[in-house]
C-alpha positions as CSV (number, residue, x, y, z in Angstrom):
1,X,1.2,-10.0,10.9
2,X,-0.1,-7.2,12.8
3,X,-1.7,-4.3,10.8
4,X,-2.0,-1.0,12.3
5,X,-4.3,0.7,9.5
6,X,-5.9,-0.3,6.3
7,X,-7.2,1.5,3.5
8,X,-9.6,0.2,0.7
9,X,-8.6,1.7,-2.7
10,X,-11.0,-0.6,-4.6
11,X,-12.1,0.5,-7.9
12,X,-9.2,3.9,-7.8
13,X,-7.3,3.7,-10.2
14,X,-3.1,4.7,-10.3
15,X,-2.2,7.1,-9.3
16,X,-5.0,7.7,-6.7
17,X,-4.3,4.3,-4.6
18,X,-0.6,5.9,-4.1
19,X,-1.9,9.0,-2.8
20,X,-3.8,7.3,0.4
21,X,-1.2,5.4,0.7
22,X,1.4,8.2,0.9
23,X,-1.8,10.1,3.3
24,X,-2.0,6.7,5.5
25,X,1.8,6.6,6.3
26,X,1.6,9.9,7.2
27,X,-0.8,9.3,9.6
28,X,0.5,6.0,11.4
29,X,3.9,6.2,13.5
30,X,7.1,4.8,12.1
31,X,7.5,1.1,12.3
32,X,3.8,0.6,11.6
33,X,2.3,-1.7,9.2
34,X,-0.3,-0.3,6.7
35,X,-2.3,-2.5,4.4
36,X,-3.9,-1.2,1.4
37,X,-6.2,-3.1,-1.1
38,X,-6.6,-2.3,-4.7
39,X,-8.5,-3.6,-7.6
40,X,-5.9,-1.9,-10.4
41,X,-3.4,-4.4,-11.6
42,X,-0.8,-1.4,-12.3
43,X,-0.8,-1.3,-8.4
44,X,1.9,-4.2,-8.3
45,X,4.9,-2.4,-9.9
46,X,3.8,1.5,-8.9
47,X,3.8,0.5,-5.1
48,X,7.0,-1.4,-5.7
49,X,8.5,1.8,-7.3
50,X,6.8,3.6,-4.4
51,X,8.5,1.8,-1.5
52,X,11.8,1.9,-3.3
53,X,11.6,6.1,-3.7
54,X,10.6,6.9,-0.2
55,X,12.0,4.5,1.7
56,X,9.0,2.8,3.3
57,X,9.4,-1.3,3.5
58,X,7.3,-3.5,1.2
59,X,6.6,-6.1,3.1
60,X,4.0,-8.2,1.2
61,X,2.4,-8.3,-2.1
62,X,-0.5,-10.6,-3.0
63,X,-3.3,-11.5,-5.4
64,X,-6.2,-12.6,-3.9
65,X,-9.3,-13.0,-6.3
66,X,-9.8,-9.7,-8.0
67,X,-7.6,-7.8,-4.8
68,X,-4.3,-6.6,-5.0
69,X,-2.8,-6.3,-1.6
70,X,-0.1,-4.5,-0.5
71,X,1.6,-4.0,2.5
72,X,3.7,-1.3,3.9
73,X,5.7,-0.6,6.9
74,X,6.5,3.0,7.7
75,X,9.9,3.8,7.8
């Protein structure tokens, strides 16, 4: 999968990983792909709820280690 920007919201916890998110999209083009890796477990359902209220495409969510990784694509 191509990813055109990534943030690292390590050690943030909700709702602060959700606000670079929402900054991010805003600064990549529509159709790109933003990946954003968290380390607060609440992350799974809030960016769920996120890509459902804005309209933005979850494309992928994963566990890897202590990460929580989440993938976007910009409507």
């Amino acid at each position: 999968m191509n990813i055109d920007k990534e943030i690292d919201a390590r050690g943030l916890n909700c709702p602060l990983p959700i606000l670079k998110a929402k900054k991010a999209l805003a600064e990549i083009q529509s159709g790109q792909v933003l990946k954003v890796v968290c380390t607060d477990a609440g992350s799974l359902r809030d960016f769920q709820a996120f890509a459902r209220q804005t309209g933005n495409e979850l494309l992928e969510q994963q566990t890897v280690g202590a990460d929580y990784i989440h993938v976007l694509r910009r409507r």
